[in-house]
N, C-alpha and C positions, 0 to 999 in steps of 0.2 A: 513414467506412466502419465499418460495426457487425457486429460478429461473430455478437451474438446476435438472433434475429427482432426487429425494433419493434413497435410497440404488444403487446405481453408480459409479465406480472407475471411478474421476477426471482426466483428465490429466490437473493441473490448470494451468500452461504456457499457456497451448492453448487454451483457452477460452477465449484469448484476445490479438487484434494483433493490433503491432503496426501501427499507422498512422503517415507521415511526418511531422512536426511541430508542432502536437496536443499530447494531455494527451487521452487515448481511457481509460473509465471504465465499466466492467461488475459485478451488484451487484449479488450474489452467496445465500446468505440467509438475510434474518432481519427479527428478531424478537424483544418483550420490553427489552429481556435479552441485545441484541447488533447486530452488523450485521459483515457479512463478504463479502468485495467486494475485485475485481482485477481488476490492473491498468496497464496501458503499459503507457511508457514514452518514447517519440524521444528525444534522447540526445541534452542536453543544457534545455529543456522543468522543469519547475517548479512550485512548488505551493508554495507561499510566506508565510511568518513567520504570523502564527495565534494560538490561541489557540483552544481545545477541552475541553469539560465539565465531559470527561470520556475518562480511559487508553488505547491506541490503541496499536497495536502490526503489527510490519512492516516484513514481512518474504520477504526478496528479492528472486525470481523465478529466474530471467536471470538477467544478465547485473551488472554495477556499478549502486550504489546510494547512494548519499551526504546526510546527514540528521544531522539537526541543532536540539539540543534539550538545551532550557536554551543559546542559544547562541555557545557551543561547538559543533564543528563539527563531523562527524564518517564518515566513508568509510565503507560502508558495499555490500558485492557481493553475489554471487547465493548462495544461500542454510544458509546465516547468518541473524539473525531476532534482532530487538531491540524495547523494551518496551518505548514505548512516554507516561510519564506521563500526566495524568487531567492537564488540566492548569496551564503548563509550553509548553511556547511559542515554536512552533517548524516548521521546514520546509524542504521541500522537492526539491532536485533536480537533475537532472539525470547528473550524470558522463560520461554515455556512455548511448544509448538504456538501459532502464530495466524493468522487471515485478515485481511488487511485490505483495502480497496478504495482504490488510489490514484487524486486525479485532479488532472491536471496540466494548468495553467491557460495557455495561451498569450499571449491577449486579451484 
């Protein structure tokens, strides 16, 4: 199920704008294979250390973002992505404003 028209040149930054205080997300596709959503984050804003049942892949759009995987920390910024393995504990938190594009691998 795809939220946005197919066959469409994305601009994915802009298909999600930041809000003051909050986490803003726009899901983009899901299917049983996995889904693909986009997230805006106001700086400081996070999502605390939990796990997933399957590999997600974080591609930051704009901005900084902290991401704890296993407990070690990363800095990663626009246009660098890192693989969150299955069930290994992980968390999110914004360094500065950021967008990133999540997608979550099922198969």
């Amino acid at each position: 199920m795809a939220t946005v028209s197919p066959s469409e040149i994305l601009e994915m930054a802009s298909l999600v704008e930041y809000q003051a205080g909050a986490i803003v997300s726009r899901q983009i596709t899901k299917s049983e294979a996995g889904n693909v959503t986009l997230f805006a984050f106001d700086a400081g804003q996070e999502l605390s250390e939990h796990t997933a049942p399957f590999d997600a892949l974080v591609h930051v759009l704009d901005g900084q973002a902290e991401i704890k995987i296993g407990g070690k920390p990363f800095l990663l910024q626009a246009g660098q992505a890192i693989l969150m393995p299955a069930n290994v504990p992980h968390a999110v938190r914004a360094a500065t404003r950021f967008k990133m594009l999540l997608t979550m691998i099922k198969a």
